[in-house]
GUKOLRO-204747 format. One record per residue (C-alpha): residue in one letter; x, y, z. Coordinates in Angstrom, 2 decimals, decimal comma, padded with zeros to 5 digits, always signed. Example, Ala and Ser with C-alpha at 12.3 -4.5 7.8 and 13.67 -1.06 7.14 Angstrom:
<atoms>
<atom resn="a" c1="+012,30" c2="-004,50" c3="+007,80"/>
<atom resn="s" c1="+013,67" c2="-001,06" c3="+007,14"/>
</atoms>
This chain:
<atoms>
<atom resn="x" c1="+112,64" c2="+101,34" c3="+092,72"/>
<atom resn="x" c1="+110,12" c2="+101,62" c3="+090,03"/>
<atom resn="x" c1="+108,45" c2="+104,65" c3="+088,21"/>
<atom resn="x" c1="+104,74" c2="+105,12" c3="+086,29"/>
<atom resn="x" c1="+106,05" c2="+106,73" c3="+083,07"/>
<atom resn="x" c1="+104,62" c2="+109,81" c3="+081,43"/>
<atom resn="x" c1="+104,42" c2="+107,99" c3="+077,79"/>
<atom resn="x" c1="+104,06" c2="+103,98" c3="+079,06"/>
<atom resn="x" c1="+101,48" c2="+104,45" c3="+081,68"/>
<atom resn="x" c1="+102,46" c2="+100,75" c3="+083,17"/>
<atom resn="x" c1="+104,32" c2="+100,19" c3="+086,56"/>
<atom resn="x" c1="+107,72" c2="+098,84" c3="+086,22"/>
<atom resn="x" c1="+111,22" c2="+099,34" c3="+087,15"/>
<atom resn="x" c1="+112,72" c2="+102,98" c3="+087,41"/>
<atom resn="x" c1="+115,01" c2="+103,52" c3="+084,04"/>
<atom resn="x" c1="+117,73" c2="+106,10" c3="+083,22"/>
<atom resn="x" c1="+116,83" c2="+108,38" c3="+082,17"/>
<atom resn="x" c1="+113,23" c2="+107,98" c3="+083,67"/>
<atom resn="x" c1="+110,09" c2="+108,45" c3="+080,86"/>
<atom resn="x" c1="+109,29" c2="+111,88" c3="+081,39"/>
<atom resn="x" c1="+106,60" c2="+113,78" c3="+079,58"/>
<atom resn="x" c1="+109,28" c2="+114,28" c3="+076,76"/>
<atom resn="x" c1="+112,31" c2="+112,75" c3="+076,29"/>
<atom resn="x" c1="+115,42" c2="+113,89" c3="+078,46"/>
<atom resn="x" c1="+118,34" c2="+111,95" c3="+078,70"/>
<atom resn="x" c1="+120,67" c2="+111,18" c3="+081,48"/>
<atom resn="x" c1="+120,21" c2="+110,31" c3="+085,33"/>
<atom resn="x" c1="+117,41" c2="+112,67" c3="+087,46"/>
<atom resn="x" c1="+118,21" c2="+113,99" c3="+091,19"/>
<atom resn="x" c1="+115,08" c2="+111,72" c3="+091,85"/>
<atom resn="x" c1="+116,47" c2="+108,68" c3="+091,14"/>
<atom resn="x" c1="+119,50" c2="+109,55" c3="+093,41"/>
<atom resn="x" c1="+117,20" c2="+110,57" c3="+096,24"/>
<atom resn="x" c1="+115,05" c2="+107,46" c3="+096,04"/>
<atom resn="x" c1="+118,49" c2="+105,42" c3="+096,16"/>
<atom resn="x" c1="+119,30" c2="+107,37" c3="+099,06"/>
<atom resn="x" c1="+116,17" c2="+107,02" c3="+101,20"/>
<atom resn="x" c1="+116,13" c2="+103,36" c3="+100,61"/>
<atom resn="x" c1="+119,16" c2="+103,34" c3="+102,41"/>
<atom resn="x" c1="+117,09" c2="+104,69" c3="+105,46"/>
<atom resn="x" c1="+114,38" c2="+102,18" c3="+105,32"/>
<atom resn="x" c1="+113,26" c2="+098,73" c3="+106,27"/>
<atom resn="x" c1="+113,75" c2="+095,75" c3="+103,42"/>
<atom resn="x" c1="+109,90" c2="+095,88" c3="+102,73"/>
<atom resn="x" c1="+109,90" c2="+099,42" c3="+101,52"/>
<atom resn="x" c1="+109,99" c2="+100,65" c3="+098,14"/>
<atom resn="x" c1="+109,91" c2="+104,05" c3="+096,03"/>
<atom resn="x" c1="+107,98" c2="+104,86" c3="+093,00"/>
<atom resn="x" c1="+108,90" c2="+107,72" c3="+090,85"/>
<atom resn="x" c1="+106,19" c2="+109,49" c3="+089,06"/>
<atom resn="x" c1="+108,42" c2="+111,50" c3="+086,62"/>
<atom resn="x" c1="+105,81" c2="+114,28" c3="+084,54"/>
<atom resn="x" c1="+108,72" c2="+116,76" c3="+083,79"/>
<atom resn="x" c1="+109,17" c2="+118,62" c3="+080,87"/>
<atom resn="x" c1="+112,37" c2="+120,34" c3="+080,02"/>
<atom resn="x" c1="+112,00" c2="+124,11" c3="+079,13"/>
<atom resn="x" c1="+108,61" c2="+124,65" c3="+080,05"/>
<atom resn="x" c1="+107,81" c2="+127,72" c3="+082,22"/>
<atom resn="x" c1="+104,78" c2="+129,59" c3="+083,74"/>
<atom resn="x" c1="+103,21" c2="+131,16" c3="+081,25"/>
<atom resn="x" c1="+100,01" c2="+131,99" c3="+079,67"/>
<atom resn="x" c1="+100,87" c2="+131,85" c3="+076,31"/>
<atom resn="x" c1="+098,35" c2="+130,22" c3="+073,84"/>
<atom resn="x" c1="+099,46" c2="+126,54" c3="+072,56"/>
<atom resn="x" c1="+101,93" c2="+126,47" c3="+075,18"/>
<atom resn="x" c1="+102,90" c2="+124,13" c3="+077,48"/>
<atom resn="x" c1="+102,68" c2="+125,58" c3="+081,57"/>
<atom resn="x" c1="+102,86" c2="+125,07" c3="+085,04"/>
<atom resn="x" c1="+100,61" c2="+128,13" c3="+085,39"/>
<atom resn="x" c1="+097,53" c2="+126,98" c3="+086,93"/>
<atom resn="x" c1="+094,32" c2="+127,63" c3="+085,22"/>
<atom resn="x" c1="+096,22" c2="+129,33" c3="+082,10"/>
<atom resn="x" c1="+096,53" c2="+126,73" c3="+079,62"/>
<atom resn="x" c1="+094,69" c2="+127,23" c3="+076,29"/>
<atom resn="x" c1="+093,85" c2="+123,28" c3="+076,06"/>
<atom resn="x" c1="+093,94" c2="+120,26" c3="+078,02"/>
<atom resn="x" c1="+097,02" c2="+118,82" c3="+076,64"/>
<atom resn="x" c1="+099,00" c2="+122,10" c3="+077,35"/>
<atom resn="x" c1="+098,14" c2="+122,49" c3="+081,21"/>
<atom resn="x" c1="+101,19" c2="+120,55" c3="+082,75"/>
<atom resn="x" c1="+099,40" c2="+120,91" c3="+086,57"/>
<atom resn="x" c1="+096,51" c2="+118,72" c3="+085,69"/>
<atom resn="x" c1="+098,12" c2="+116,30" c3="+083,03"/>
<atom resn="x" c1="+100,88" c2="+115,41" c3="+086,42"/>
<atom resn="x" c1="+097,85" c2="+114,70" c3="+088,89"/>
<atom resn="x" c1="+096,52" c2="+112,35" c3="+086,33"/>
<atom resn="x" c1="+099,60" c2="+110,85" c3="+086,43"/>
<atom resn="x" c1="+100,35" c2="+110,54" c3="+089,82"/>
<atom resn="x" c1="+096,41" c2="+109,27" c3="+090,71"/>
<atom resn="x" c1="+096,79" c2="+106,66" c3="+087,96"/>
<atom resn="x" c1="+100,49" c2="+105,50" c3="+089,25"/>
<atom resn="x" c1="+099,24" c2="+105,40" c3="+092,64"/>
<atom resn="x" c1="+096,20" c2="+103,25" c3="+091,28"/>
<atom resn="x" c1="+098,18" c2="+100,74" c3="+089,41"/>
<atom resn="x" c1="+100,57" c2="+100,10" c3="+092,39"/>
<atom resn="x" c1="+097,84" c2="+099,39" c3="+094,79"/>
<atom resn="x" c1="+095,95" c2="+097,07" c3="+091,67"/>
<atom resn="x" c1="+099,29" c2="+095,34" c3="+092,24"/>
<atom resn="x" c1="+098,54" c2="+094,82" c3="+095,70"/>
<atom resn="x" c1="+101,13" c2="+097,25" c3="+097,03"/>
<atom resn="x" c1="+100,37" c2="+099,78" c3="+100,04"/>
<atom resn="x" c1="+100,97" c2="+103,17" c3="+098,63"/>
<atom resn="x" c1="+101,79" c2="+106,42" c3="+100,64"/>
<atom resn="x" c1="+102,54" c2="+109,54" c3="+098,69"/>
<atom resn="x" c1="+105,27" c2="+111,25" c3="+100,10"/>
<atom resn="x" c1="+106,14" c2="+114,66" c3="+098,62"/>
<atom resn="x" c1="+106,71" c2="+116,17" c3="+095,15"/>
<atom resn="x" c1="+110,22" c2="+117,28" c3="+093,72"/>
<atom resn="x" c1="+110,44" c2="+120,65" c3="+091,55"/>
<atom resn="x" c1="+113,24" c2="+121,48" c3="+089,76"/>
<atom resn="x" c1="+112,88" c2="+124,86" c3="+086,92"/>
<atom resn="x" c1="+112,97" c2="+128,35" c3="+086,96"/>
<atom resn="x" c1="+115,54" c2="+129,63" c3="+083,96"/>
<atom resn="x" c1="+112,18" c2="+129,78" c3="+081,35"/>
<atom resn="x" c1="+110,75" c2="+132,08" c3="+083,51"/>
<atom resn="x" c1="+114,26" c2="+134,65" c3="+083,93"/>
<atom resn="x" c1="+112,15" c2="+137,79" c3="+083,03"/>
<atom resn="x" c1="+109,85" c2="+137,22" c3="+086,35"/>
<atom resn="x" c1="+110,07" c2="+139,04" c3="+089,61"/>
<atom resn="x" c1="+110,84" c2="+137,19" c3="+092,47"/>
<atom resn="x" c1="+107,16" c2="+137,88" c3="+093,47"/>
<atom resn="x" c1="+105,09" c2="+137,11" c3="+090,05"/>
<atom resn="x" c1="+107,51" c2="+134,16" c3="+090,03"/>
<atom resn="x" c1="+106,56" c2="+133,29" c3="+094,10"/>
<atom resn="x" c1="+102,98" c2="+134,03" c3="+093,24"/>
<atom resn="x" c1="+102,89" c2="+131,59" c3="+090,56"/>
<atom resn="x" c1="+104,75" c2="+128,66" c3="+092,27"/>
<atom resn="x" c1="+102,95" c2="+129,10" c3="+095,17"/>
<atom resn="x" c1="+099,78" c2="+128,52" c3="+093,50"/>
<atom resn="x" c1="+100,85" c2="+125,90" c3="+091,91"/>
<atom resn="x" c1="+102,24" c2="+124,26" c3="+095,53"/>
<atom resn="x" c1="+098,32" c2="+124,79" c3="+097,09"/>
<atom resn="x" c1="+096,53" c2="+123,18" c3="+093,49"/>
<atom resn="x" c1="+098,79" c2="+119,62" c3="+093,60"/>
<atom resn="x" c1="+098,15" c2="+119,51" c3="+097,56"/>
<atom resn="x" c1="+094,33" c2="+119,89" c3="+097,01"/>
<atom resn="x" c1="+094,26" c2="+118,01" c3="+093,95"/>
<atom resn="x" c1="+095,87" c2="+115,28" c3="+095,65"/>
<atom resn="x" c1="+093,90" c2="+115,22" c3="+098,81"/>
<atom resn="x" c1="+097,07" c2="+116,00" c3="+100,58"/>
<atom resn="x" c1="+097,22" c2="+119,40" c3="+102,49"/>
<atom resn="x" c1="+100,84" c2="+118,96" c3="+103,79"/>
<atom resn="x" c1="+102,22" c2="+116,99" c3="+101,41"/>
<atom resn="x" c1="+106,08" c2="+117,77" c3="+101,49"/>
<atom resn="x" c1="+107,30" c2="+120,04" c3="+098,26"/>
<atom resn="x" c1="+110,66" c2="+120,33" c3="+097,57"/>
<atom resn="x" c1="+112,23" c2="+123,09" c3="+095,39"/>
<atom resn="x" c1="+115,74" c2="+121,97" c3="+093,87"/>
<atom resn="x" c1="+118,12" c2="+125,17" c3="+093,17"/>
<atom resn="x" c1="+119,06" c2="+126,22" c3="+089,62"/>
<atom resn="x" c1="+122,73" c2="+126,16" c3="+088,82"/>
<atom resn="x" c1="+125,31" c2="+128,98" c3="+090,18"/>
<atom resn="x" c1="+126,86" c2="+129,53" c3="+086,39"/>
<atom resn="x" c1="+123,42" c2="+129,34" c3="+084,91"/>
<atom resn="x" c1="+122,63" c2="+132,35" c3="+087,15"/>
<atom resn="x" c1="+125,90" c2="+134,19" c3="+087,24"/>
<atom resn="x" c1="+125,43" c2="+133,91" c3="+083,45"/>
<atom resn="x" c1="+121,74" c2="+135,43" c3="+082,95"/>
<atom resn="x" c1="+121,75" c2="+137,70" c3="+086,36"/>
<atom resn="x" c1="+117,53" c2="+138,15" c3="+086,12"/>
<atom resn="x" c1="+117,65" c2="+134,81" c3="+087,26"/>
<atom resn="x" c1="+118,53" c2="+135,56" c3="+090,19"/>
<atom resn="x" c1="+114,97" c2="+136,90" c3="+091,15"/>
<atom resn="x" c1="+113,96" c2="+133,38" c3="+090,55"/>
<atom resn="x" c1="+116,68" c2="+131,73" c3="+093,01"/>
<atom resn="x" c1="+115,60" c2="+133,82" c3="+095,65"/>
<atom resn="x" c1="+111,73" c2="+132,89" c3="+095,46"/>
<atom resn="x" c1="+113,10" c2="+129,05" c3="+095,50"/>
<atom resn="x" c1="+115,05" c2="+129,48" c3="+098,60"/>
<atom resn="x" c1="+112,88" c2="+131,47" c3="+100,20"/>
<atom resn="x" c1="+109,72" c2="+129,17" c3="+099,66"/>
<atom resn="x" c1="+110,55" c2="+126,93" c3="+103,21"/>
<atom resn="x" c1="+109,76" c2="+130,93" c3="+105,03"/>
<atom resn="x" c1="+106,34" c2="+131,16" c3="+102,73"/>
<atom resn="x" c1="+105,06" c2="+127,45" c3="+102,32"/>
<atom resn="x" c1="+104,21" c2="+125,48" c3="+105,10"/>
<atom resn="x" c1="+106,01" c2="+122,06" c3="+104,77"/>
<atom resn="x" c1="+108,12" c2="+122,93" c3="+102,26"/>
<atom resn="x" c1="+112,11" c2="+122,67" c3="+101,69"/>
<atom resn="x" c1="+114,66" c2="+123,69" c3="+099,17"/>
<atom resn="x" c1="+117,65" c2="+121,23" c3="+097,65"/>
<atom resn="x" c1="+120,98" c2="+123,90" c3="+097,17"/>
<atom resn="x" c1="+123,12" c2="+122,61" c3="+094,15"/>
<atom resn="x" c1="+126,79" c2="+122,39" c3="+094,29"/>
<atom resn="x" c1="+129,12" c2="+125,19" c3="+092,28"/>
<atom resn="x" c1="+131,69" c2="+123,26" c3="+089,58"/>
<atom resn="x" c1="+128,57" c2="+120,20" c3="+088,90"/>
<atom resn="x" c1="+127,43" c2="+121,44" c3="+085,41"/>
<atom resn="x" c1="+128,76" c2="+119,70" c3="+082,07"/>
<atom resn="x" c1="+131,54" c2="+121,13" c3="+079,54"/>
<atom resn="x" c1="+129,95" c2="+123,95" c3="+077,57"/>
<atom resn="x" c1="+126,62" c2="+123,90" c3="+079,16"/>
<atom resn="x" c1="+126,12" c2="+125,71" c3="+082,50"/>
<atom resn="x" c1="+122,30" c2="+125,51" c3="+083,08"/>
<atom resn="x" c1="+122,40" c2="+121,59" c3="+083,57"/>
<atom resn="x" c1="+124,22" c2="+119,41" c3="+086,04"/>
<atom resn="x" c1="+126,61" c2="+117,32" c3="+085,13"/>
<atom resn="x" c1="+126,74" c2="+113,62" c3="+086,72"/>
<atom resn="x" c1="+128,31" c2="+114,87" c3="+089,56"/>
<atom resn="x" c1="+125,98" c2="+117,71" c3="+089,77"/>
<atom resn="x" c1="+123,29" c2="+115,96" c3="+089,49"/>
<atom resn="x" c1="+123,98" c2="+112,80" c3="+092,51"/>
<atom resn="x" c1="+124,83" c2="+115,97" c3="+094,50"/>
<atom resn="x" c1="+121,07" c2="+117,68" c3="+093,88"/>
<atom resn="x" c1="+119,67" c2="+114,22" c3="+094,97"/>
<atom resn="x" c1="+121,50" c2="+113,77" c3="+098,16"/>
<atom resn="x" c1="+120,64" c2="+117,83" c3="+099,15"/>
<atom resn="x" c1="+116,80" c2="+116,79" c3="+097,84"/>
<atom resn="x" c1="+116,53" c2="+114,31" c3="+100,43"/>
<atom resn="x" c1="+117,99" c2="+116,83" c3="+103,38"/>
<atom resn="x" c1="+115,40" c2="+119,01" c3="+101,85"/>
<atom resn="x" c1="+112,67" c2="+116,50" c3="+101,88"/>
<atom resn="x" c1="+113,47" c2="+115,69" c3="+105,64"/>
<atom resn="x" c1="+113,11" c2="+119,30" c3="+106,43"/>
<atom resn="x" c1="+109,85" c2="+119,85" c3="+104,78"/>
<atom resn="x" c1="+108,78" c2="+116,66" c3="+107,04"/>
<atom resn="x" c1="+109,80" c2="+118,09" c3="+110,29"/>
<atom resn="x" c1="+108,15" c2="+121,72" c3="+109,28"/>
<atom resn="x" c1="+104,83" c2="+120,08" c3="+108,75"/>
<atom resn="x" c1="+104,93" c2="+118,64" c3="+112,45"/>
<atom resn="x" c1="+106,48" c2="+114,70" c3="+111,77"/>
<atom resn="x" c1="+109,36" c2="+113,55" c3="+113,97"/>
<atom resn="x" c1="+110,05" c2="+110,82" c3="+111,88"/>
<atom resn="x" c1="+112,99" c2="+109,69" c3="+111,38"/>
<atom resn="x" c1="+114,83" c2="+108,10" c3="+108,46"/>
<atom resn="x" c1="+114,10" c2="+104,74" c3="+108,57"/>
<atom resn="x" c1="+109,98" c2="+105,28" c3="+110,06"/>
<atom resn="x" c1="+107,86" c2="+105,27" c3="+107,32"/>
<atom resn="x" c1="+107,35" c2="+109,03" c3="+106,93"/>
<atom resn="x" c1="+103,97" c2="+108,96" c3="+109,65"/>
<atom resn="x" c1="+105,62" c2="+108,01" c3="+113,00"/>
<atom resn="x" c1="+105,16" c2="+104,39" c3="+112,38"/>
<atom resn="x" c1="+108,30" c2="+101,96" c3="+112,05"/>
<atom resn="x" c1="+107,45" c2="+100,37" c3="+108,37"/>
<atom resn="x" c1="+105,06" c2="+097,36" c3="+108,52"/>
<atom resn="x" c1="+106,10" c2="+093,94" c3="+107,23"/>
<atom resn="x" c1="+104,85" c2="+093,17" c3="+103,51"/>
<atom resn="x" c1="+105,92" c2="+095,43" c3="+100,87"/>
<atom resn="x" c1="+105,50" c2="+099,05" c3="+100,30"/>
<atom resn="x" c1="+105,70" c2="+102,01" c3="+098,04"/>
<atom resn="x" c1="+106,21" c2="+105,51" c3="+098,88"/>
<atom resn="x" c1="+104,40" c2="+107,70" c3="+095,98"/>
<atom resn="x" c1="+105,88" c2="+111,17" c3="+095,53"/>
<atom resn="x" c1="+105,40" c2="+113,24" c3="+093,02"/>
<atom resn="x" c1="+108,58" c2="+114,61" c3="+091,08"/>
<atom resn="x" c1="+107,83" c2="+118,24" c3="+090,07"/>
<atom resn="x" c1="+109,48" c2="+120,31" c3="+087,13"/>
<atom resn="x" c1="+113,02" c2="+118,79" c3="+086,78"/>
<atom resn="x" c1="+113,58" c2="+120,58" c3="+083,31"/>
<atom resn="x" c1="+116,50" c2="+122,97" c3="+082,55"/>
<atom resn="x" c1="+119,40" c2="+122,60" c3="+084,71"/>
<atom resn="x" c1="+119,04" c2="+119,16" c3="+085,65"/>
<atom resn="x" c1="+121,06" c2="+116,39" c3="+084,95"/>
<atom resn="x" c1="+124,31" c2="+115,68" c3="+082,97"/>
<atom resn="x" c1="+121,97" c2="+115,87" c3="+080,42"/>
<atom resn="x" c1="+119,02" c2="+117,37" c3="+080,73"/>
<atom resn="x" c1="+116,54" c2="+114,66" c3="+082,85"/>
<atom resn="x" c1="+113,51" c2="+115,52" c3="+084,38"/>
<atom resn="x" c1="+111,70" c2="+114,05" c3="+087,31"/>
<atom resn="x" c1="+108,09" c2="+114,67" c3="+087,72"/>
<atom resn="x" c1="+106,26" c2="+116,97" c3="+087,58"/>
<atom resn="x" c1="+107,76" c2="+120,16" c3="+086,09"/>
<atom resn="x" c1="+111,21" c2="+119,08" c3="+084,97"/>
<atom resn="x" c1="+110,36" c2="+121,88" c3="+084,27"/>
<atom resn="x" c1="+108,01" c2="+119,36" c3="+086,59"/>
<atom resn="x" c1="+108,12" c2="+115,93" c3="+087,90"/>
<atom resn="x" c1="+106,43" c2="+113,96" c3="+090,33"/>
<atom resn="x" c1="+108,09" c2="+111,16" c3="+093,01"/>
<atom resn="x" c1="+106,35" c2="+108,20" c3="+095,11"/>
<atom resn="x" c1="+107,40" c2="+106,14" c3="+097,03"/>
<atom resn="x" c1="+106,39" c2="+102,00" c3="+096,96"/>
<atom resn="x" c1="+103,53" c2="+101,01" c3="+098,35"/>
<atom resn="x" c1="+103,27" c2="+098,23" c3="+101,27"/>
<atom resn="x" c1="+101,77" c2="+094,48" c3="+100,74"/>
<atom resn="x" c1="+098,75" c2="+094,28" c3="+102,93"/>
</atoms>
């Protein structure tokens, strides 16, 4: 398992936490679901975690402000969208320097209590958006997006979040090739109910991967786990599935970890293949 950091832009092993785009601590659901789809595939493979997250960031288009909102940031280092592409490109680029086979393989998004006061539409419209800019930014038009679930106490606790729960598990019905991770009730740590305890957060992973398989089989692939994701039984050498980890901010991990794109955004991959 390795990761492409936010911060050290070298490939190396996957760390806990993983280097986000700031500094959470704790395990992410995307190192659990990487552990768990190795388990489904042949010796050679590999996964590579692209973690750009950011805890408590939001859609917004508020000036000097970090966002997922694409085409709303007020300078380049602000717009979270763009700054996670880079990331994932130049991940993908170093693995296959390294003379690994690369195939991205979905993104991972995990956020939603930063944006509370949104409708479950504004909130759809946004993510949605946000969905069809990494797929053509990436080249990928089907590339599998998984939305993780916030936490039931965080909700029951703030109620106007529920408008954003609803446009997360309702995004498999809107988004072609897309799935949604349910979190477990009881997996949140003492005194803080908006992020999943250890427990919590293994759970997310496992229900990530279900997810992930889902959003495979909507976009048309029968593969099953232990092909490589395209119909093809994994090739000898040694590969890396790329996938970008998207927004695993608030409500993540026993302590608040992000995975790719928005941790509030993260980006997964998976390891690449020797040729």
């Amino acid at each position: 398992m390795f990761q492409y950091g936010s911060k050290a832009r070298t490939l190396r092993p996957a760390t806990a936490p993983l280097d986000m785009h700031d500094t959470p601590p704790g395990l992410s659901p995307a190192t659990t679901l990487a552990r768990e789809y190795l388990k489904t595939q042949a010796g050679n493979v590999g996964v590579l975690i692209i973690p750009a997250a950011h805890s408590g960031t939001a859609f917004t288009s508020a000036a000097n402000t970090l966002t997922w909102s694409v085409g709303s940031a007020s300078a380049p280092e602000f717009d979270l969208s763009t700054l996670a592409v880079t990331q994932t490109r130049d991940g993908i680029a170093a693995a296959s320097a390294a003379g690994l086979h690369v195939e991205l393989k979905g993104i991972l998004w995990l956020q939603g209590e930063s944006n509370s006061s949104m409708s479950t539409s504004e909130y759809s419209t946004r993510l949605d958006e946000l969905i069809a800019f990494f797929r053509s930014r990436l080249a990928a038009p089907t590339l599998p997006f998984v939305v993780g679930g916030m936490t039931p106490e965080g909700i029951a606790d703030t109620p106007s979040r529920a408008n954003v729960d609803r446009s997360h598990r309702e995004t498999p019905a809107r988004v072609p090739s897309s799935g949604f991770a349910p979190p477990m009730t009881g997996g949140v740590n003492v005194d803080d109910r908006i992020h999943f305890s250890r427990a919590g957060v293994e759970f997310l992973g496992k229900t990530y991967l279900a997810g992930y398989w889902a959003a495979v089989a909507a976009g048309g692939s029968t593969s099953p786990p232990g092909a490589d994701g395209g119909g093809n039984p994994a090739a000898a050498g040694t590969a890396i599935r790329a996938a970008p980890v998207a927004n695993p901010g608030l409500g993540q991990a026993a302590a608040p970890s992000a995975c790719g794109l928005p941790q509030d955004g993260a980006m997964v991959g998976s390891p690449p293949r020797a040729p």
